[in-house]
The first five atom37 places (N, CA, C, CB, O) and aatype in JSON, in Angstrom:
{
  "aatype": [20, 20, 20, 20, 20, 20, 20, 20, 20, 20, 20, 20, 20, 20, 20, 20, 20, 20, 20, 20, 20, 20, 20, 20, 20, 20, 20, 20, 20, 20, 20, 20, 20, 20, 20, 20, 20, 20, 20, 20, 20, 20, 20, 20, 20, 20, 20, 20, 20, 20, 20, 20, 20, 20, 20, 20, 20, 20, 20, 20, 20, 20, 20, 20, 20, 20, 20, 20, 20, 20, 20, 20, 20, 20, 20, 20, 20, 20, 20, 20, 20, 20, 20, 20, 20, 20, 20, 20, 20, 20, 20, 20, 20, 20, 20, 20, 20, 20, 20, 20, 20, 20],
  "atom_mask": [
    [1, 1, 1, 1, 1],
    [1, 1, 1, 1, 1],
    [1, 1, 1, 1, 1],
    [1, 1, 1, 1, 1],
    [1, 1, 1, 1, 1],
    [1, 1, 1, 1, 1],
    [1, 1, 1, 1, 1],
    [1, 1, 1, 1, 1],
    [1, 1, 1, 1, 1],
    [1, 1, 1, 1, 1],
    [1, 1, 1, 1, 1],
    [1, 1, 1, 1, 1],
    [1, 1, 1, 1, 1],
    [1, 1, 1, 1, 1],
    [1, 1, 1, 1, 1],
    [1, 1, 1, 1, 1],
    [1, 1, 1, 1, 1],
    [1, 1, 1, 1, 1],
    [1, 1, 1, 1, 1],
    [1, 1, 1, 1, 1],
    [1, 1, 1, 1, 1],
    [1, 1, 1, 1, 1],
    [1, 1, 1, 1, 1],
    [1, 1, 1, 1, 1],
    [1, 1, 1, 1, 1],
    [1, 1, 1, 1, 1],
    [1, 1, 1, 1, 1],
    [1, 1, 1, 1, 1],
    [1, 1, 1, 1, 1],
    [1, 1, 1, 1, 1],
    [1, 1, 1, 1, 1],
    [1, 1, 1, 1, 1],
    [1, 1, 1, 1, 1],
    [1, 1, 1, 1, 1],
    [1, 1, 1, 1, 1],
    [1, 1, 1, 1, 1],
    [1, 1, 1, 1, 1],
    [1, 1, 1, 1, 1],
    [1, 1, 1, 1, 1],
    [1, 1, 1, 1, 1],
    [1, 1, 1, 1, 1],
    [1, 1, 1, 1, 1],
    [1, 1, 1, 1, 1],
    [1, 1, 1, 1, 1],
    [1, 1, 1, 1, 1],
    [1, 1, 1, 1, 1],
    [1, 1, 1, 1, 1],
    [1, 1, 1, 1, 1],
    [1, 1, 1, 1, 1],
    [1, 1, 1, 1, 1],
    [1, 1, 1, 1, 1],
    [1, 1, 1, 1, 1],
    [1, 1, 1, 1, 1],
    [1, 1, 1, 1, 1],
    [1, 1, 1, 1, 1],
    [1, 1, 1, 1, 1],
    [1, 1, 1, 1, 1],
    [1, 1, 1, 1, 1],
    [1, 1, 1, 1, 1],
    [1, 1, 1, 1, 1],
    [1, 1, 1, 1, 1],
    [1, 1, 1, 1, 1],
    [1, 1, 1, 1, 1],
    [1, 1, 1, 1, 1],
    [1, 1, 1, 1, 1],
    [1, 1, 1, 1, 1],
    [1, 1, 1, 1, 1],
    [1, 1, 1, 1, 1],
    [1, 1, 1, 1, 1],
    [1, 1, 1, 1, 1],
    [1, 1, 1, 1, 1],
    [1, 1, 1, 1, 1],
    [1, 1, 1, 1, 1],
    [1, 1, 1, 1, 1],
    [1, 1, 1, 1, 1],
    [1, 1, 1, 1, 1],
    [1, 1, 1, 1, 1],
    [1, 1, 1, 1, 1],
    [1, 1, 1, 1, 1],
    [1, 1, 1, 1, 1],
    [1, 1, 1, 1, 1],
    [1, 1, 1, 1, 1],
    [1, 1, 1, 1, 1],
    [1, 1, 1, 1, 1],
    [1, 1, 1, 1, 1],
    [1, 1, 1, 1, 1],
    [1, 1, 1, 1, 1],
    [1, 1, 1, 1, 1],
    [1, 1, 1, 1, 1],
    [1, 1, 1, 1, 1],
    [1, 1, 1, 1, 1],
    [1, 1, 1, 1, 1],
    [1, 1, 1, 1, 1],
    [1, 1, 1, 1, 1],
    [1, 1, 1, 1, 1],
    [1, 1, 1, 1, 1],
    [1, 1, 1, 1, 1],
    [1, 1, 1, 1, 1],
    [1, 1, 1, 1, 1],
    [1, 1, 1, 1, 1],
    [1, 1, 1, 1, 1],
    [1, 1, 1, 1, 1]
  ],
  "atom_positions": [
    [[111.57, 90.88, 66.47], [111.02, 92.18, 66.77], [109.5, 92.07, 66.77], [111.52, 93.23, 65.76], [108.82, 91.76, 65.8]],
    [[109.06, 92.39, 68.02], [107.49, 92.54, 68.17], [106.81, 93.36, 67.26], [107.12, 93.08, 69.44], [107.24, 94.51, 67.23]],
    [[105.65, 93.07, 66.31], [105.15, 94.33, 65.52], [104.36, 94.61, 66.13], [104.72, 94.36, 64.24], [104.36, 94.27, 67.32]],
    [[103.12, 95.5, 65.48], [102.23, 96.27, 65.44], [102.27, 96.44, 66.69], [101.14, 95.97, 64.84], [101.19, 96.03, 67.12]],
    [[103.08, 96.93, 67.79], [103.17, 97.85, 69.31], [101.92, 98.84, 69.04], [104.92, 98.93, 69.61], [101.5, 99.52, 68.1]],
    [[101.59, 98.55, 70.27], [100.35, 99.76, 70.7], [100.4, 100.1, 72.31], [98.58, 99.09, 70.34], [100.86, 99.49, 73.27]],
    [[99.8, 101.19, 72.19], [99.83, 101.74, 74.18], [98.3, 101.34, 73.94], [100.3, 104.04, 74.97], [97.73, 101.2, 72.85]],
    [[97.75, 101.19, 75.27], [96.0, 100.74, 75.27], [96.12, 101.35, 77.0], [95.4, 98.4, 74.93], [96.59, 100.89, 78.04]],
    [[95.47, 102.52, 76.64], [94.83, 102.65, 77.92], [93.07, 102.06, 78.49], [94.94, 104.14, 77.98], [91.96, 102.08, 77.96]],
    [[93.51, 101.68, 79.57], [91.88, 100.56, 80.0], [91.3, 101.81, 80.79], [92.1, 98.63, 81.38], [91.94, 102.8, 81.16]],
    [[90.23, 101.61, 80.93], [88.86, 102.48, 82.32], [89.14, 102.35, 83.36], [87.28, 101.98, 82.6], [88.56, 103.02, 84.22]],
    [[90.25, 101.36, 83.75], [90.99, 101.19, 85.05], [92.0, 102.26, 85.64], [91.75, 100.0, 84.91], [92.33, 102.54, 86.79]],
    [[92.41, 102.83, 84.2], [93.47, 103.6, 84.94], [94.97, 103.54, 84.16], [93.57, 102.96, 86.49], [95.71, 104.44, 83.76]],
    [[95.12, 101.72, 84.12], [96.26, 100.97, 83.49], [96.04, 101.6, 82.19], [96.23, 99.26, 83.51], [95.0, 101.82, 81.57]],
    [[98.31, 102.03, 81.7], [98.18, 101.88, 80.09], [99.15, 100.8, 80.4], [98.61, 103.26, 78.83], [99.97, 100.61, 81.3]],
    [[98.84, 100.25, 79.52], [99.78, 98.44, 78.54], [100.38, 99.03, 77.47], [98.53, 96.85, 77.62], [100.02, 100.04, 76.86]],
    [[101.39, 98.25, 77.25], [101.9, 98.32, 75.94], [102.27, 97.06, 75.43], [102.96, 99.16, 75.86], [103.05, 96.38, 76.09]],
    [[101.8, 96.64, 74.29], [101.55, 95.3, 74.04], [101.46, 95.36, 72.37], [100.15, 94.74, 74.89], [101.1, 96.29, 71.65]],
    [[101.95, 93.96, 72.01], [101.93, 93.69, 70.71], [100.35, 93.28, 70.24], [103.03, 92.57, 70.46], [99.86, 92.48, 71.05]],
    [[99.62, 93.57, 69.34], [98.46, 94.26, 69.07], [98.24, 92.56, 67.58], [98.8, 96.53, 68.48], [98.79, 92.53, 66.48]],
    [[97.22, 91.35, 68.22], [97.48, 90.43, 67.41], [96.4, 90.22, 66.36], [97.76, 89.36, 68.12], [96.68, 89.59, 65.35]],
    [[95.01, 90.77, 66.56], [93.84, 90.94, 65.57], [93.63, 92.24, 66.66], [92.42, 89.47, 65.28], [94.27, 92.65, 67.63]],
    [[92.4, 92.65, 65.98], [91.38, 93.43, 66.38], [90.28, 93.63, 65.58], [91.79, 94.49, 66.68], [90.44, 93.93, 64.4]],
    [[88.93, 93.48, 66.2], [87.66, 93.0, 65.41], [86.53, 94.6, 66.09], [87.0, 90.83, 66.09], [86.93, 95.64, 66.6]],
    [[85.83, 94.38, 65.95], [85.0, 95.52, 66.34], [84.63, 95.95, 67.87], [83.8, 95.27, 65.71], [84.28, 97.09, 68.19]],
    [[84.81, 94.52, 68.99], [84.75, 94.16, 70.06], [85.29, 94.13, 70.93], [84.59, 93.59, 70.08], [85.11, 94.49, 72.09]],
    [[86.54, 93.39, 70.02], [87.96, 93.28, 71.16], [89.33, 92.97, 70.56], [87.79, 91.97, 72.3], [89.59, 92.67, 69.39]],
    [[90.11, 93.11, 71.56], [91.91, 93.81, 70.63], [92.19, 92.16, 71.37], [93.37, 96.02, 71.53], [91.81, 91.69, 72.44]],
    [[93.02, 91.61, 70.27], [94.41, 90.38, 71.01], [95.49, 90.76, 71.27], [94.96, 89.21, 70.21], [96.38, 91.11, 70.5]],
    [[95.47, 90.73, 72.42], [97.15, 91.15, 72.51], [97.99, 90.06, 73.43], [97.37, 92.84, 73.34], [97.45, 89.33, 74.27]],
    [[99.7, 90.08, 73.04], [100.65, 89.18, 73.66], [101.54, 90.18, 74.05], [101.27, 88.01, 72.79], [101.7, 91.29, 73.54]],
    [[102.2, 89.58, 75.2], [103.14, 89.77, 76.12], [102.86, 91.34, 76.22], [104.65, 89.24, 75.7], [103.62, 92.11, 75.62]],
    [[101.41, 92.0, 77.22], [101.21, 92.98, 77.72], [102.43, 93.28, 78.92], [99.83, 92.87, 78.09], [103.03, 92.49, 79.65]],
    [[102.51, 94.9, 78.79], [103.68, 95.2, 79.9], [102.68, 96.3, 80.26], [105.53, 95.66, 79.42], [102.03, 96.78, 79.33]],
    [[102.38, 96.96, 82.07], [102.28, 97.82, 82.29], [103.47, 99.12, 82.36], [101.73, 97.45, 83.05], [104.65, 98.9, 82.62]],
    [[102.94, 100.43, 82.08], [103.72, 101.19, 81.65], [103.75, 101.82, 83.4], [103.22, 102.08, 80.19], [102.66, 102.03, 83.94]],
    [[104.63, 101.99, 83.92], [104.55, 102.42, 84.69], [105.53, 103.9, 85.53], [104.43, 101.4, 84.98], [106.56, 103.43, 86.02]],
    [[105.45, 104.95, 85.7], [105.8, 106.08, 85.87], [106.68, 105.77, 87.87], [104.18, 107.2, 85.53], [106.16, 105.78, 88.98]],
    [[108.2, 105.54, 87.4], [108.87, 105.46, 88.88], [109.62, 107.05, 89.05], [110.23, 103.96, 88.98], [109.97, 107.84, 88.17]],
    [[109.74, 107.18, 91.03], [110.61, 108.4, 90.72], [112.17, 108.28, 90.6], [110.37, 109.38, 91.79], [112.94, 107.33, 90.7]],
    [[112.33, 109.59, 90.34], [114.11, 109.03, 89.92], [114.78, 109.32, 90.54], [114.89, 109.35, 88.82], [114.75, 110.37, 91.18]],
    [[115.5, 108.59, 90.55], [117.25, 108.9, 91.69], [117.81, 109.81, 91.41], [118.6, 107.93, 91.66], [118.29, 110.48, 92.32]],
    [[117.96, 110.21, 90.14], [118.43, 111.49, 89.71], [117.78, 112.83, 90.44], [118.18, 111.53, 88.24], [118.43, 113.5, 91.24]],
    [[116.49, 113.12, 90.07], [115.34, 114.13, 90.61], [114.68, 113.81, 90.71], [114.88, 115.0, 90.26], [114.14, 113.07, 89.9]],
    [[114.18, 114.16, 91.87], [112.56, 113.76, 92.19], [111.51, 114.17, 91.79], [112.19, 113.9, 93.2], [110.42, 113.8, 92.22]],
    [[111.71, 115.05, 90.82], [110.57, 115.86, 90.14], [110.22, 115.51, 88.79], [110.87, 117.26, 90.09], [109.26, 115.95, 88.17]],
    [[111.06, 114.72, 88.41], [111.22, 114.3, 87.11], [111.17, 112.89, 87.0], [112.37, 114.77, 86.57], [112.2, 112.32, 86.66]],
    [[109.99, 112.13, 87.27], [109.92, 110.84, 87.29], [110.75, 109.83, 86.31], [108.67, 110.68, 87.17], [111.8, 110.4, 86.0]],
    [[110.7, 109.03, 85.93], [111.04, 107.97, 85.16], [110.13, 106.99, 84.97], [112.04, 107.46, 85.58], [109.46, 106.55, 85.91]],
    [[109.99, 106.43, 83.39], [108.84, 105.38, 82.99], [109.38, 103.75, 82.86], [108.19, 105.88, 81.4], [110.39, 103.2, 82.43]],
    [[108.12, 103.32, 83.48], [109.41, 101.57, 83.79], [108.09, 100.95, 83.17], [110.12, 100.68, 86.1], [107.05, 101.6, 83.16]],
    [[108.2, 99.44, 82.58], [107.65, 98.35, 82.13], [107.28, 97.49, 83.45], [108.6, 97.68, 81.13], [108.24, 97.35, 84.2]],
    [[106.19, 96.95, 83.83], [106.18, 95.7, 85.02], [104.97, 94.59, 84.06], [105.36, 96.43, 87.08], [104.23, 94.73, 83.09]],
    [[105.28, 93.7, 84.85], [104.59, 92.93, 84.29], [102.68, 92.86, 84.58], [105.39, 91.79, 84.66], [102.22, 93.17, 85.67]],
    [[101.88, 92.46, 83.53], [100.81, 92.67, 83.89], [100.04, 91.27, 83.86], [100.34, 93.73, 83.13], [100.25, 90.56, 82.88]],
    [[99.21, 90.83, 84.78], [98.46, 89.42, 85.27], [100.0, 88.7, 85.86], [97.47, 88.31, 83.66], [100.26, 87.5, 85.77]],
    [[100.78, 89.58, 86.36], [101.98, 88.64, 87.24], [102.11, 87.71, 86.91], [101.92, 88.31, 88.49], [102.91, 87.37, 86.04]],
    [[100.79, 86.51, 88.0], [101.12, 85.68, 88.02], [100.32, 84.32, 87.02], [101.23, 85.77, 89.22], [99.83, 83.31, 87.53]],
    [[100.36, 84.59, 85.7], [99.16, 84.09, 84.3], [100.64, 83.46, 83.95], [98.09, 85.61, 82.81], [101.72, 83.87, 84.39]],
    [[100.47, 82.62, 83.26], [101.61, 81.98, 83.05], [101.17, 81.88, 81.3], [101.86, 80.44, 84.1], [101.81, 81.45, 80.34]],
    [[99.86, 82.47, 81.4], [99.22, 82.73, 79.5], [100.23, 84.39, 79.39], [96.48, 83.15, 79.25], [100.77, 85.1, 80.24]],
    [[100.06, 84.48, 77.46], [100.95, 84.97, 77.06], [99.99, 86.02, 76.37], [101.93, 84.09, 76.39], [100.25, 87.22, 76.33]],
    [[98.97, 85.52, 75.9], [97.97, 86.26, 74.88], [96.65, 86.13, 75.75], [97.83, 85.45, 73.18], [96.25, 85.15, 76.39]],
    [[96.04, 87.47, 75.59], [94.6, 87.64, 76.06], [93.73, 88.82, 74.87], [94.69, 88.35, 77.87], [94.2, 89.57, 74.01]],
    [[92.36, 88.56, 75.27], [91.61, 89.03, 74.77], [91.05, 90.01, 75.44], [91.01, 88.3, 74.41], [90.59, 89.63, 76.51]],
    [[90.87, 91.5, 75.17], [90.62, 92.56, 75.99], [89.09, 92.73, 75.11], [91.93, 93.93, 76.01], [89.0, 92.42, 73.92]],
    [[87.83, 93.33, 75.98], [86.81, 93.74, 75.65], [86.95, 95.24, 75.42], [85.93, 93.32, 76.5], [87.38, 95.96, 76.33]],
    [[86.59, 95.74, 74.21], [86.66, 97.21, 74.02], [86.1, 97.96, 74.79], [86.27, 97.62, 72.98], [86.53, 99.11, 74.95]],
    [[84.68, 97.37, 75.66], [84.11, 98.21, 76.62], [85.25, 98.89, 77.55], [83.08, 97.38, 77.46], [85.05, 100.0, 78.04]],
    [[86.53, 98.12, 77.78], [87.12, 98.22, 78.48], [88.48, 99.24, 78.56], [87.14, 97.19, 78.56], [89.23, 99.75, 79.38]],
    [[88.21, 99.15, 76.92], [89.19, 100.02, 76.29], [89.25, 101.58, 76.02], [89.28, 99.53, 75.22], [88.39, 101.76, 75.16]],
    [[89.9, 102.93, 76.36], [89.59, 104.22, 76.52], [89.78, 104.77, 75.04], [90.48, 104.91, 77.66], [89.04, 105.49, 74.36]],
    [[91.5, 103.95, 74.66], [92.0, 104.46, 73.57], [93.27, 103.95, 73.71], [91.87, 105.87, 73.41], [93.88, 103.58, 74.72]],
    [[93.7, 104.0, 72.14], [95.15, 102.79, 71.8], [95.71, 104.37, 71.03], [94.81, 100.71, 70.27], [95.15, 105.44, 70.81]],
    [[97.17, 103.8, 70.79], [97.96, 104.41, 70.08], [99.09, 104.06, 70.04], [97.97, 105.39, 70.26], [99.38, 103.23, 70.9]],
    [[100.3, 104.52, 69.02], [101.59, 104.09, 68.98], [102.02, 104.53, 69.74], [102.27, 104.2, 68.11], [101.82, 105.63, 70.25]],
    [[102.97, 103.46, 70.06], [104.6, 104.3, 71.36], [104.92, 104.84, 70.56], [106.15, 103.47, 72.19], [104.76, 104.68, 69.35]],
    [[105.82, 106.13, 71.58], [107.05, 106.37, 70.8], [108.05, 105.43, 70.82], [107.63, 107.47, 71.16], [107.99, 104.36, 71.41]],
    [[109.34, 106.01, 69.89], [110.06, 104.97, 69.33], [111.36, 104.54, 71.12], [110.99, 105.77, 67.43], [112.14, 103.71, 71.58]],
    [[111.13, 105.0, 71.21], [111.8, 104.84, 72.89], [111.45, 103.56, 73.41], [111.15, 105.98, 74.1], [112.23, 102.61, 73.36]],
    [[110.09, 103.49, 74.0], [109.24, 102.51, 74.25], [109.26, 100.92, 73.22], [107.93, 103.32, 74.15], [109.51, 99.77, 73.58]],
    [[108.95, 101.37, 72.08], [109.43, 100.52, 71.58], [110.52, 99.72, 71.11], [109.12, 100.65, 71.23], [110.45, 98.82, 70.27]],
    [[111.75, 100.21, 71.84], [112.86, 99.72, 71.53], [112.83, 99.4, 72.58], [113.86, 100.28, 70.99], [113.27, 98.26, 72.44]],
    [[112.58, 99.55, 73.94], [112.88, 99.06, 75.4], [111.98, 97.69, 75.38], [112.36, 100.27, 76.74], [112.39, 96.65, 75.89]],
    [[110.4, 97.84, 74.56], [110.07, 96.08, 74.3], [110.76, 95.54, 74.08], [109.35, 95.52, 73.46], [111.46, 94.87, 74.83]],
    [[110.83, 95.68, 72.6], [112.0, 94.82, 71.64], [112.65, 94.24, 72.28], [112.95, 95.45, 70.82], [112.39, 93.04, 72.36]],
    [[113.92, 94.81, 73.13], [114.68, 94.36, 73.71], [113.91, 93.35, 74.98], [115.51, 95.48, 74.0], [114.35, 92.24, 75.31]],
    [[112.96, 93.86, 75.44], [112.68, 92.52, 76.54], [112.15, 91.38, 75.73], [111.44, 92.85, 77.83], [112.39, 90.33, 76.32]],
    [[111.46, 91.18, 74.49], [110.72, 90.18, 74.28], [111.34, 89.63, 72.56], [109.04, 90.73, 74.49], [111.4, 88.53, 72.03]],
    [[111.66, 90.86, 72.17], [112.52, 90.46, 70.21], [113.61, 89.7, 70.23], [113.29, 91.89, 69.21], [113.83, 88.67, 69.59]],
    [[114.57, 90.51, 71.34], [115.57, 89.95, 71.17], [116.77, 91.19, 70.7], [115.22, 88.81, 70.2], [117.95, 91.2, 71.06]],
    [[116.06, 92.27, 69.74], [116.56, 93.09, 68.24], [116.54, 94.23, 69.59], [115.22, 93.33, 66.31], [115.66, 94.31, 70.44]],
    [[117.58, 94.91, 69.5], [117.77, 96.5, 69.8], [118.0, 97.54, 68.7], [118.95, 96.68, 70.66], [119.11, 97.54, 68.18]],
    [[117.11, 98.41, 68.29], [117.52, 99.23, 67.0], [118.4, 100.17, 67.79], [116.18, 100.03, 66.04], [118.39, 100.24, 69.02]],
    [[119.25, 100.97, 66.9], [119.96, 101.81, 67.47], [119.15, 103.41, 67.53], [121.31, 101.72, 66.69], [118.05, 103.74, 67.1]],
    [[120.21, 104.21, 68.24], [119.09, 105.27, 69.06], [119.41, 105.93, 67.3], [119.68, 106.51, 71.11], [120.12, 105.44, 66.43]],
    [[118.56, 107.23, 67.27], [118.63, 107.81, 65.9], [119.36, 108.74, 66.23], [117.43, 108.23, 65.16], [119.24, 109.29, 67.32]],
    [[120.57, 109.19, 65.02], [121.36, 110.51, 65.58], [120.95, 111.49, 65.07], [122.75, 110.63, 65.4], [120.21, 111.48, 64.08]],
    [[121.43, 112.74, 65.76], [121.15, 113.77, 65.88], [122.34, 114.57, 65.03], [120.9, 113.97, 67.26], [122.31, 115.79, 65.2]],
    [[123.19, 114.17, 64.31], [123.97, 114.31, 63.66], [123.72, 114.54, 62.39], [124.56, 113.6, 63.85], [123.37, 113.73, 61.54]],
    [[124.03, 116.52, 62.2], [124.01, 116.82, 60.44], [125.45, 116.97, 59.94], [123.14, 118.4, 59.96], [126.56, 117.5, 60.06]],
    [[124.77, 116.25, 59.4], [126.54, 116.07, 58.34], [126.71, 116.75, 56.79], [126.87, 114.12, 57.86], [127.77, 116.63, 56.17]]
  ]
}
């Protein structure tokens, strides 16, 4: 299971969501960045859907170093997001949380 998940939106536009490996005053490390990306849905068209793609395609590196100049603002996924990593890169699927009072 990937820790410390963070969303990082850049000045570009792009948010990432990426496992978060130091961070110093300058710049964040991060591995196996995913762009977050907003598709429409087959279901409705009004109601998009959020998909993962890959980001530097074609980098065959795993970990990079982002300049904070570059950086708008970080924050946690929700727990959604972070279980849809997990599963591409942990391995671990947590289960969904129920909604069940007992």
């Amino acid at each position: 299971m990937a820790a410390n998940l963070k969303l990082i939106r850049l000045i570009s536009g792009e948010e990432l969501m990426s496992e978060v490996l130091n961070e110093t005053d300058t710049t964040i490390e991060i591995k196996n960045p995913v762009r977050v990306v907003l598709m429409p849905s087959k279901t409705d068209p009004k109601t998009p859907t959020v998909g993962f793609a890959p980001w530097f395609d074609f980098s065959e590196q795993k970990e990079f170093t982002l300049h904070k100049a570059h950086v708008i603002v970080t924050s946690k996924p929700v727990q959604e997001f972070i279980n849809q990593y997990n599963s591409m890169f942990g391995g671990i699927i947590a289960p969904p949380s129920s909604k069940l009072i007992v």
